[in-house]
ZADREN-514342 format. One record per residue: x, y, z of N, C-alpha, C in turn; residue number from 0; chain. Coordinates in steps of 0.02 Angstrom, whole numbers, plus 50000, padded with zeros to 5 digits. Layout:
PT    n_X    n_Y    n_Z   ca_X   ca_Y   ca_Z    c_X    c_Y    c_Z  resi  chain
PT      X      Y      Z      X      Y      Z      X      Y      Z   NUM      A
...
% end
This chain:
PT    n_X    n_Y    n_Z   ca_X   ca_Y   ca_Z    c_X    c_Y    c_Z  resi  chain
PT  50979  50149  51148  50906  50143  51147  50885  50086  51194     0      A
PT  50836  50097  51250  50792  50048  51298  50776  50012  51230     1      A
PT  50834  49916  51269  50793  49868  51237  50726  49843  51257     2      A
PT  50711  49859  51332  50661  49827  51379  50593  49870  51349     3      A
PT  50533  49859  51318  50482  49907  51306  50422  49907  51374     4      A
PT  50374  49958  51404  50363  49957  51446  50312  49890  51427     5      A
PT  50290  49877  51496  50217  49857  51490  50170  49854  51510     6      A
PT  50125  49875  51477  50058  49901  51479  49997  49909  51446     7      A
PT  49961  49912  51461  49896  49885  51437  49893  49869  51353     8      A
PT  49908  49816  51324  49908  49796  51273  49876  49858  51203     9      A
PT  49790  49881  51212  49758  49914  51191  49758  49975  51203    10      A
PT  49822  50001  51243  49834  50073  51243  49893  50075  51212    11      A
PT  49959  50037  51227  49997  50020  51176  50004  50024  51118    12      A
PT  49939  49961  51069  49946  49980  51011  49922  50042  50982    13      A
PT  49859  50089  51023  49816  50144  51019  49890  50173  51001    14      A
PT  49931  50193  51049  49996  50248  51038  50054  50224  50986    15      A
PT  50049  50172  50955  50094  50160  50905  50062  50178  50858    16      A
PT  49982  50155  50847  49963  50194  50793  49950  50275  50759    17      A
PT  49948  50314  50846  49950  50384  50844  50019  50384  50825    18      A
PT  50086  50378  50830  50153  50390  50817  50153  50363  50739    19      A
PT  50125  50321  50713  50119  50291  50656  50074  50351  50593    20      A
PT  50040  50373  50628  50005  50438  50581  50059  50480  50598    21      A
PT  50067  50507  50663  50120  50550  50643  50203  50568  50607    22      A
PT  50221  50505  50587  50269  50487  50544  50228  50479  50491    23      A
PT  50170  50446  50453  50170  50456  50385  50178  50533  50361    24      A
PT  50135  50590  50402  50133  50642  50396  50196  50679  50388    25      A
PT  50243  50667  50436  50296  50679  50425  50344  50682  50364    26      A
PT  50354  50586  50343  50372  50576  50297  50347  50592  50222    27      A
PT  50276  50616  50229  50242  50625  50174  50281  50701  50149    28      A
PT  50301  50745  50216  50296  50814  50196  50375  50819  50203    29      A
PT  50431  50782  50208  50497  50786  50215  50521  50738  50185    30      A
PT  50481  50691  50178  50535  50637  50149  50561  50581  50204    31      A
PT  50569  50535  50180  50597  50499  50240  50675  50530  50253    32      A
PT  50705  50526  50207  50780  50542  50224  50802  50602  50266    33      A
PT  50729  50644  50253  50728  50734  50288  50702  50722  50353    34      A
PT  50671  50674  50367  50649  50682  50433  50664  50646  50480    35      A
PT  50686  50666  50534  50721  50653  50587  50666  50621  50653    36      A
PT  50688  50584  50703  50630  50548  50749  50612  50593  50804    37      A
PT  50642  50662  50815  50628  50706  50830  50568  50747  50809    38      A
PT  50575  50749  50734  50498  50772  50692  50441  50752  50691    39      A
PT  50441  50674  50712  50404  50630  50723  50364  50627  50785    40      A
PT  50407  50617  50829  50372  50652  50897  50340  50719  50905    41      A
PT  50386  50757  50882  50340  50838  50877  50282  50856  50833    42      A
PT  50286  50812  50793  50204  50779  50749  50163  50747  50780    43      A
PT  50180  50700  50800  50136  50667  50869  50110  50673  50925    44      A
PT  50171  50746  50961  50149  50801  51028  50187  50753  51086    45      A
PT  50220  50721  51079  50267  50666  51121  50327  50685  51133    46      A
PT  50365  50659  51196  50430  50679  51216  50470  50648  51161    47      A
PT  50531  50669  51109  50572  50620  51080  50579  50559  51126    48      A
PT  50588  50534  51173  50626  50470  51198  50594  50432  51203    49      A
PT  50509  50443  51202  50453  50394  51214  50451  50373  51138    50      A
PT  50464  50380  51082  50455  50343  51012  50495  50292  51060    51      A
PT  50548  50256  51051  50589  50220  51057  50558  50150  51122    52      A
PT  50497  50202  51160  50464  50136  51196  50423  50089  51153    53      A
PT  50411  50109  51085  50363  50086  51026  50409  50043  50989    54      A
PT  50457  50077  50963  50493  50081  50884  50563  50078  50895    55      A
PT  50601  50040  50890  50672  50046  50892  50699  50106  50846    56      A
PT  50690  50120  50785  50737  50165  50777  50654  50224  50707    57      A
PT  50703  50241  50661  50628  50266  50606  50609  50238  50550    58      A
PT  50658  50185  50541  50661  50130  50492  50628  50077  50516    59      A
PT  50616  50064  50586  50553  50012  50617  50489  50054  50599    60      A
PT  50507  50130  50618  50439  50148  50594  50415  50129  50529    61      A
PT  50454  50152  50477  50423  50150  50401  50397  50079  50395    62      A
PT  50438  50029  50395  50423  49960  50380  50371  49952  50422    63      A
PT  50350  49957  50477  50291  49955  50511  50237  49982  50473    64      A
PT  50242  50027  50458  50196  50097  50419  50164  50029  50349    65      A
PT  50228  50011  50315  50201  49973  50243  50182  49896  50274    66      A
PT  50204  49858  50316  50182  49804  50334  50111  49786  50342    67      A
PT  50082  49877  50390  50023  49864  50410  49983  49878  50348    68      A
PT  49984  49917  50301  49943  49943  50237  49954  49872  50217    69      A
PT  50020  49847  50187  50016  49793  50160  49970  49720  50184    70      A
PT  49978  49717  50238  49919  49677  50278  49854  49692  50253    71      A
PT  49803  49745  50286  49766  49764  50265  49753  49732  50170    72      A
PT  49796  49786  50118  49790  49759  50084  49774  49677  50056    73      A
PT  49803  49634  50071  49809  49560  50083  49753  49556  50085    74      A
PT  49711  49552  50159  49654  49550  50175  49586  49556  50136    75      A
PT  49592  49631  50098  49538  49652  50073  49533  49622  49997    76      A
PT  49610  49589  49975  49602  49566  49884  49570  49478  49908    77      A
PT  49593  49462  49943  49555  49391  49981  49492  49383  49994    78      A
PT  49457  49446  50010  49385  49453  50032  49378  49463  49948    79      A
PT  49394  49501  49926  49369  49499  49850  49356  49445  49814    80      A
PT  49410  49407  49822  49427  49350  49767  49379  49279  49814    81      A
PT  49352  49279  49868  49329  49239  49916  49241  49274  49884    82      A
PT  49238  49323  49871  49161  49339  49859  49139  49313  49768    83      A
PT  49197  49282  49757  49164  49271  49677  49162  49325  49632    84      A
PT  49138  49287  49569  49136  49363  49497  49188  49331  49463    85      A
PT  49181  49396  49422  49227  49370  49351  49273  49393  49373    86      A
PT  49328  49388  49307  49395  49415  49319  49394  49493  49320    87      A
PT  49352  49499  49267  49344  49587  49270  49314  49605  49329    88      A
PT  49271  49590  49357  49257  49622  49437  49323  49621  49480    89      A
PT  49336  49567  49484  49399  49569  49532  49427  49615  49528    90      A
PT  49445  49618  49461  49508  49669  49460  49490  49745  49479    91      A
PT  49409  49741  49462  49395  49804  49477  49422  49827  49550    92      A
PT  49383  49783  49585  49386  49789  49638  49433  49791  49673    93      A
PT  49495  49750  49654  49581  49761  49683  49587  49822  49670    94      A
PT  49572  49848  49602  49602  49937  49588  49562  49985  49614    95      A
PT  49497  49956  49625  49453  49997  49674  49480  50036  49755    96      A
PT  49497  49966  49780  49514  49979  49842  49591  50021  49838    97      A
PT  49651  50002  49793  49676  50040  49822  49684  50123  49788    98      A
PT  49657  50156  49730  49640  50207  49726  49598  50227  49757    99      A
PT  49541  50205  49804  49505  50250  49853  49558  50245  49919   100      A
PT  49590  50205  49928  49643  50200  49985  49687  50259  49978   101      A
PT  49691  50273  49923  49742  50355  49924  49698  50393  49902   102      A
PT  49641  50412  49880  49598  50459  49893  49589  50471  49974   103      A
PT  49553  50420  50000  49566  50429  50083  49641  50455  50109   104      A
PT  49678  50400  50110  49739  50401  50137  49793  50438  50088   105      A
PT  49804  50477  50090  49867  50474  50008  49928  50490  50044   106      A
PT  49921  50517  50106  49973  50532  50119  50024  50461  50140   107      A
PT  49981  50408  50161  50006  50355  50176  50012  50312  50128   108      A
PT  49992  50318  50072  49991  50290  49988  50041  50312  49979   109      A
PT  50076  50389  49963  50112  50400  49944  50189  50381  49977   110      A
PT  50204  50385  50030  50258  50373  50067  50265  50307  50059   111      A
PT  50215  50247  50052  50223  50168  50045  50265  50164  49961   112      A
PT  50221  50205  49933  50237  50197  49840  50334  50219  49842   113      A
PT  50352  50301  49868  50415  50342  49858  50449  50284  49904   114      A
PT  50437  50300  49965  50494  50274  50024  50507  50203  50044   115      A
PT  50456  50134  49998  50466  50074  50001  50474  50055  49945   116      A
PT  50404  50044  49916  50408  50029  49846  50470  50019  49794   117      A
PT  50471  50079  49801  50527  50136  49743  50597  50153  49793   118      A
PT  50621  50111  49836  50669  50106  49870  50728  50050  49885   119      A
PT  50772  50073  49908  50833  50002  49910  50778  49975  49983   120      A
PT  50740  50006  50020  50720  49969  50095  50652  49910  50067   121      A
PT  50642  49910  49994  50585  49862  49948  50630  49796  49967   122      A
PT  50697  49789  49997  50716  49733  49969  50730  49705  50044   123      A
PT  50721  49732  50071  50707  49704  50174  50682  49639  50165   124      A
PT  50686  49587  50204  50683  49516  50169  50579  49533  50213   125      A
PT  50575  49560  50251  50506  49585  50289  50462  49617  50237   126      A
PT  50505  49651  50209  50466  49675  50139  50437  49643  50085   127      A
PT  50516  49630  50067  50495  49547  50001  50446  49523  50035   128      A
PT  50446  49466  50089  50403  49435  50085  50320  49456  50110   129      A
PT  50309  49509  50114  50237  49545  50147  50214  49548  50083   130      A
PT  50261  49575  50019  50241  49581  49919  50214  49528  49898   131      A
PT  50259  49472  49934  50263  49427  49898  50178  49378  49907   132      A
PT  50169  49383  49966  50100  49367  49974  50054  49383  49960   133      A
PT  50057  49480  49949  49998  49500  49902  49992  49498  49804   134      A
PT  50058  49466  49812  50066  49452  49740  50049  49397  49718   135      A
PT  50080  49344  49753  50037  49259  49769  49959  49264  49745   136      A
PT  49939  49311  49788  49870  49320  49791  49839  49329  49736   137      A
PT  49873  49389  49691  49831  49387  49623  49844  49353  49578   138      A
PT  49907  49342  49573  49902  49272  49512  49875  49202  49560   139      A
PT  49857  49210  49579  49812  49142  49611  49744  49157  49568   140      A
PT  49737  49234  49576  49635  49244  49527  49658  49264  49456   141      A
PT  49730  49247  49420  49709  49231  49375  49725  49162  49347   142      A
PT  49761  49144  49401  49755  49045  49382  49700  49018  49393   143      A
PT  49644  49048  49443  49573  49018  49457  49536  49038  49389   144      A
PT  49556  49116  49358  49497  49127  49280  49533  49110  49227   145      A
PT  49589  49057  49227  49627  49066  49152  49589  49056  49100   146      A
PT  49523  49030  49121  49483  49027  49075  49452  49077  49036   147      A
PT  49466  49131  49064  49422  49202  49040  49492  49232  49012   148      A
PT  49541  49196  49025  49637  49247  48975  49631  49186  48904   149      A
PT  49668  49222  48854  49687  49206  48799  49710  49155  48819   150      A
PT  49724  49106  48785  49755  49022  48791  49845  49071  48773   151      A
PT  49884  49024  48824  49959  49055  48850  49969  49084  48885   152      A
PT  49927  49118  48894  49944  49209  48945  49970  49167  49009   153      A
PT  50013  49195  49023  50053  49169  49112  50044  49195  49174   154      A
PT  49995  49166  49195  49968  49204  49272  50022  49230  49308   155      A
PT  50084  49223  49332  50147  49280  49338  50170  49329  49317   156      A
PT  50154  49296  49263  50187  49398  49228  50127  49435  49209   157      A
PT  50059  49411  49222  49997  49460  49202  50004  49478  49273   158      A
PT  49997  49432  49324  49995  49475  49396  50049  49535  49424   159      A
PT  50119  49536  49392  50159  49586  49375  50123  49640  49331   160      A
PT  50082  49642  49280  50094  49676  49239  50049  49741  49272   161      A
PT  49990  49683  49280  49931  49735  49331  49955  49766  49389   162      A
PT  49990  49740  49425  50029  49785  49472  50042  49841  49462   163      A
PT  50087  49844  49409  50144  49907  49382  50081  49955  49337   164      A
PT  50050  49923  49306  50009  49981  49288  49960  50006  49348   165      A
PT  49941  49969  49404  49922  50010  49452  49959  50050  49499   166      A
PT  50027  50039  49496  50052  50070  49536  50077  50133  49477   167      A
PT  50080  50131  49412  50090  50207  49366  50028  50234  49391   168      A
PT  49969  50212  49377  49913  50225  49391  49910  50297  49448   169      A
PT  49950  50257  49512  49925  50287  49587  49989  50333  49584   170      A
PT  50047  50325  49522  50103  50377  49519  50054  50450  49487   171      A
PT  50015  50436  49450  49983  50488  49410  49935  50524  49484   172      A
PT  49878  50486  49497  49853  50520  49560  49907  50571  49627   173      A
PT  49961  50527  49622  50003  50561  49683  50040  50638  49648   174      A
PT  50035  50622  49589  50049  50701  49549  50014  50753  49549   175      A
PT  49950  50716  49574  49879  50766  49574  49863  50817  49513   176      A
PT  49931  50840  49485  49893  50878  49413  49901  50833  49351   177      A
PT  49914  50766  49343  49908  50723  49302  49815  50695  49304   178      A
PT  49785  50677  49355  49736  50642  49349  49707  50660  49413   179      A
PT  49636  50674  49402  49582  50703  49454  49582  50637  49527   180      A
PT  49548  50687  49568  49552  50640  49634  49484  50630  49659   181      A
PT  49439  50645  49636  49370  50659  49681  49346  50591  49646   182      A
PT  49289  50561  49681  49254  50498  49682  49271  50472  49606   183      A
PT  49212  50530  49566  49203  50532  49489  49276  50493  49461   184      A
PT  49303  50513  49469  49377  50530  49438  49432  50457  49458   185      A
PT  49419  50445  49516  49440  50373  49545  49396  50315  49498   186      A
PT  49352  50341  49487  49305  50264  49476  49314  50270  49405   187      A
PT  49314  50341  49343  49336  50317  49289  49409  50312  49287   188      A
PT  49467  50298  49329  49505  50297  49312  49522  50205  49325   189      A
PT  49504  50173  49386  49502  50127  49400  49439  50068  49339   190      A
PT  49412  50111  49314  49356  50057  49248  49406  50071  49184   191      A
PT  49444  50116  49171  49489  50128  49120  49539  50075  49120   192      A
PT  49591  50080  49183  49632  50025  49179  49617  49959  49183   193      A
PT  49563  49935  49207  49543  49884  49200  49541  49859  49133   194      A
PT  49493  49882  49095  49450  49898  49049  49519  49900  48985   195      A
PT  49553  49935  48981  49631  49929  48954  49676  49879  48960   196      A
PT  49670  49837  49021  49716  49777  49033  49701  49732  48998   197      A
PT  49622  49707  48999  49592  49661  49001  49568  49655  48922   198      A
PT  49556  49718  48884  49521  49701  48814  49596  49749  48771   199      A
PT  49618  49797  48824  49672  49828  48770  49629  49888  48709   200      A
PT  49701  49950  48682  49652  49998  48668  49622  49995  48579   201      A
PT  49671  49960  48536  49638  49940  48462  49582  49929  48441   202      A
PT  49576  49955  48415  49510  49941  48370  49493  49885  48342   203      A
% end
């Protein structure tokens, strides 16, 4: 594989990593990572095979690329949240907001981050760990800023774990599509439910 990548215009560059970047989620969404070959990828994309490799060293640069950038993004948008104020219950809305409409929009790229990183031995890429680890930082940071609104004890670490995992069952149920509806309606009571369940719990 050409170590040398060409060079050229910076903003056409990244334009074509990101076209090769849709066309591998697509890929991977509909084969699997393990099924699909960088050949498939290109022929998803409409590209010669040998031109990936001016982008991407191999398809494992692809994927981690693929979750780095969602994960970024992500980062970004729970920061703008937690930077705009509110309670704890807004926040959270709004963390589970964004990323169940993120796989309403995107699912195909939801889903391949959740199966092929997430839920993978490649979760443990030290690029990985630490891209988690920052958006995880992040939320137990808003609930060490509201401990005031948690029960006296509760441990901003393992509540910021906990909400995780039930959002990510959460976005396991959506990616099943016949477990739990997908249209607007259906996102927004599902995202006021888990909240709404974390935070007060279901007893009477």
């Amino acid at each position: 594989m050409p170590e040398d990548r060409p060079r050229r215009d910076p903003a056409s560059f990244e334009a074509k990593r990101r076209e090769i970047l849709r066309a591998a989620t697509r890929a991977f969404a509909r084969k699997g990572f393990a099924g699909t070959r960088v050949g498939d990828i290109a022929q998803e994309a409409g590209i010669a095979y040998g031109l990936i490799y001016h982008y991407f060293d191999n398809k494992d640069a692809i994927l981690s690329s693929l979750f780095q950038g969602m994960w970024g993004v992500s980062l970004k948008v729970i920061e703008g949240i937690d930077a705009q104020g509110g309670t704890l219950e807004e926040k959270l809305r709004g963390v589970a907001g964004f990323f169940l409409e993120a796989w309403r929009l995107e699912p195909d790229a939801v889903e391949v981050v959740l199966k092929e990183v997430l839920r993978s031995p490649k979760f443990l890429d030290a690029d990985n760990v630490s891209a988690f680890r920052g958006l995880f930082e992040r939320l137990e940071g808003i609930f060490v800023a509201h401990a005031a609104e948690l029960r006296p004890g509760v441990d901003p670490k393992l509540t910021a774990v906990l909400f995780l995992g039930a959002l990510e069952i959460l976005l396991t149920g959506m990616i099943a599509r016949e477990l739990l509806g997908a249209d607007a309606a259906a996102i927004e009571q599902s995202r006021d439910a888990l909240v709404d369940t974390f935070l007060h719990g279901i007893a009477g």
